[in-house]
Each structure stands twice: as structure tokens, then as C-alpha cells.
N, C-alpha and C positions, 0 to 999 in steps of 0.2 A: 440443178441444185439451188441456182437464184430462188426457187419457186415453195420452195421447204418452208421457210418460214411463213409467208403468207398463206400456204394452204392449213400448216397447223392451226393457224392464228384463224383463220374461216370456220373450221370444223368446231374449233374448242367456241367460237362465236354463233356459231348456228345450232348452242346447245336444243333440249328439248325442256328447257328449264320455263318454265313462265310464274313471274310474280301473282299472287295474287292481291285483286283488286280492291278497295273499302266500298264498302255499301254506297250507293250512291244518295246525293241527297243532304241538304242540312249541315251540320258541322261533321267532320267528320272525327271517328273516335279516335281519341287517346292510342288503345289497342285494337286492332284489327282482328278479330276471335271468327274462323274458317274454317270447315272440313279439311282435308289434306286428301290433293288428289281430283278436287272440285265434286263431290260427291254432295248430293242435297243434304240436309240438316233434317233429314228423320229415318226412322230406323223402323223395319217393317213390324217387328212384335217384340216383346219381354225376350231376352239373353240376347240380341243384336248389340250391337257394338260400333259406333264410332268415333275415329278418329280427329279430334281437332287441333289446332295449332293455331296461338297467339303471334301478331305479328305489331310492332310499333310502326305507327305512324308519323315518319322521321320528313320534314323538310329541309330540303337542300338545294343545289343551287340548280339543278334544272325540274325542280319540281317535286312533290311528294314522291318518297317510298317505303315499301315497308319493309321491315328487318324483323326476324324473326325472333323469338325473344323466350325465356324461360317464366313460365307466369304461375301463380297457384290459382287452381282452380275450383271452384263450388258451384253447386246445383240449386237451384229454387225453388226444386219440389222432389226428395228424392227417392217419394212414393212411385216416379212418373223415372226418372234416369238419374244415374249417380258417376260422378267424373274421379277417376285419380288424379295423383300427381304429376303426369304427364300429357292428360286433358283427351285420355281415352275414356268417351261414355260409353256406358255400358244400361241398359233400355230395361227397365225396374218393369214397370207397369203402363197401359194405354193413357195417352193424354201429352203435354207441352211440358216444357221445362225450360227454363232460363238458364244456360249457361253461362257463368263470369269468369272472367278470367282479370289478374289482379299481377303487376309489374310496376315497378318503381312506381308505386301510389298511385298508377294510371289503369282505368277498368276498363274493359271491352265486352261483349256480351252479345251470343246467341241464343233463337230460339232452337230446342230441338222437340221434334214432334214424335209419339211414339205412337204405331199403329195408324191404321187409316184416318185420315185426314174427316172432319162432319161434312158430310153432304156427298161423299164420294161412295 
């Protein structure tokens, strides 16, 4: 029975939980704007769908993390993919779009690509 608690405390520790990471490079943003699930940022043709999620880029005391965060979100071209309010795109037309994502006055932003990529 000694061994109960430290086996709960391992299992609940060896989640399959992993953060995701900030783009590397430069400063890093404000918000952190990700697929969910680590899935690329494009979407094979027109009615595809996905899923992104905002994260803030919170420093502490052993070093940046991010925390997931409720954001409103808009598109940059929404010939090309259109976001609701939950930051599920859903793939309009062929071509790039800029996704933003907007939290406590702090923006973060991906691209997402819709249909084959030029050159492929």
C-alpha cells in the first residue's frame, strides 16, 4: 500500500499530454495560433476543415509557457478559408490565408494553405 501514491502520482505524470511549441526564431508572439492535435496548417480542397487553437505566451519562472486562451478570430482572405468563433477553419477556395487570432489586445497568427501547395 506504501507504493499507491507514488504510482498514482507517475501515471497521472507520464500523461500523453504534450504542450505545444512557438514558432521558432525572432521574437516570439504575444499568442501562440496552432492546429490542435499537431496536424499541418493546410487543408486538402474547398469543405476541409481545421481545427486551430490560441495559446498565450506566458513567462515564468522556469521559462516560457503557453496557456491556452479563448481568442476571436478572423481570416485574411475569406475567398480562400473562413474561421468561427472557436478558431475552426473551414477551406472556402484554393490559395493561403492568414489566420488571426486576437486576446487581451495580444495577436497571434497562422498561415493556412488551401489545396496543393505551387510547385507540387
Amino acid at each position: 500500500m506504501r507504493w499507491l501514491p507514488f504510482t498514482l502520482i507517475l501515471i497521472v505524470a507520464c500523461g500523453g499530454y504534450s504542450a505545444p511549441t512557438p514558432t521558432p526564431g525572432g521574437n516570439p508572439q504575444a499568442l501562440v495560433v496552432q492546429p490542435i492535435g499537431g496536424s499541418p496548417s493546410s487543408i486538402a480542397a474547398p469543405g476541409g476543415m481545421l481545427q486551430l487553437a490560441a495559446y498565450q505566451n506566458m513567462a515564468g519562472p522556469y521559462g516560457n509557457t503557453l496557456q491556452l486562451v479563448t481568442a476571436n478570430w478572423s481570416s485574411s482572405d475569406k475567398t480562400v478559408a473562413t474561421v468561427d468563433t472557436n478558431g475552426l477553419v473551414t477551406a472556402v477556395g484554393n490559395g493561403t490565408a492568414t489566420i488571426t487570432a486576437t486576446a487581451d489586445s495580444e495577436t497571434g497568427e497562422t498561415m493556412v494553405t488551401v489545396g496543393a501547395k505551387p510547385g507540387m
